[in-house]
N, C-alpha and C positions, 0 to 999 in steps of 0.2 A: 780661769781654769777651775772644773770642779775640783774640789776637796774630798780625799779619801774618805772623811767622816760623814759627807754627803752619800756616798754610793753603800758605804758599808747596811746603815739599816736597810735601803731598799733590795741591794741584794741577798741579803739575807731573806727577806718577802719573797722574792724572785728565785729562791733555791726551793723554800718552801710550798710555794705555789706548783715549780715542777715537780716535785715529792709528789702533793697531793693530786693530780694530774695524771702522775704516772700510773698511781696504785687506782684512780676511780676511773681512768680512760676517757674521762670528758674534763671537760673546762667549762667555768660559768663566766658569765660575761662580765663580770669585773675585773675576775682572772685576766681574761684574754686582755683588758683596755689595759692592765696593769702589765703583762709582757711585752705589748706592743709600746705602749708610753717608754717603760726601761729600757728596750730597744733602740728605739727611735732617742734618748737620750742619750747612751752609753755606748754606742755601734760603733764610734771611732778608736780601736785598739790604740791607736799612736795614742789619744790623750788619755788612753785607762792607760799607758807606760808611760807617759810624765807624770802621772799623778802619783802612780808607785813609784818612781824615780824621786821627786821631788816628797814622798811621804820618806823616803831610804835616807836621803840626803838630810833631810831636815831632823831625823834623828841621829846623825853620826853627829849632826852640829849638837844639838841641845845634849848630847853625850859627851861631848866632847870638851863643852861651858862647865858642864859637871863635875866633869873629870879635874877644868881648871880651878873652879871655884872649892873645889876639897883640897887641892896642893895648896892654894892661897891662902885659905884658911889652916892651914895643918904649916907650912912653915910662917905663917905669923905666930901663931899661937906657941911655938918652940922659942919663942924671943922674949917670952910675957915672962 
């Protein structure tokens, strides 16, 4: 499955690209291979919402290791 850290720079390129598109009313042809390529990669809505899902999930976890790993440490340390 892609990785949200995969999609992120490209669509940032791909928001910028229609910026500049919109205001000059042409596209050059790197442009265009560069929308159709992101297209043709990302077109399946279902796995751009598991990957938001699984980027959602993956931070309640490592928040959550956080959360325990500072109680752990804070009642160890009341014992010292």
């Amino acid at each position: 499955m892609t990785k949200i850290a995969d999609i992120l720079p490209r669509y940032t390129q791909f928001n910028t690209i229609i910026a500049e598109v919109s205001n000059r009313r042409s596209i050059e042809f790197s442009q265009q291979q560069f929308v159709a390529d992101f297209y043709t990669q990302f077109n399946n809505i279902q796995s751009f919402e598991a990957m938001l899902i699984d980027l959602t999930m993956q931070t309640k976890l490592e928040r959550f290791k956080t959360f325990q790993y500072l109680y752990d440490l804070t009642f160890l340390t009341q014992f010292r």
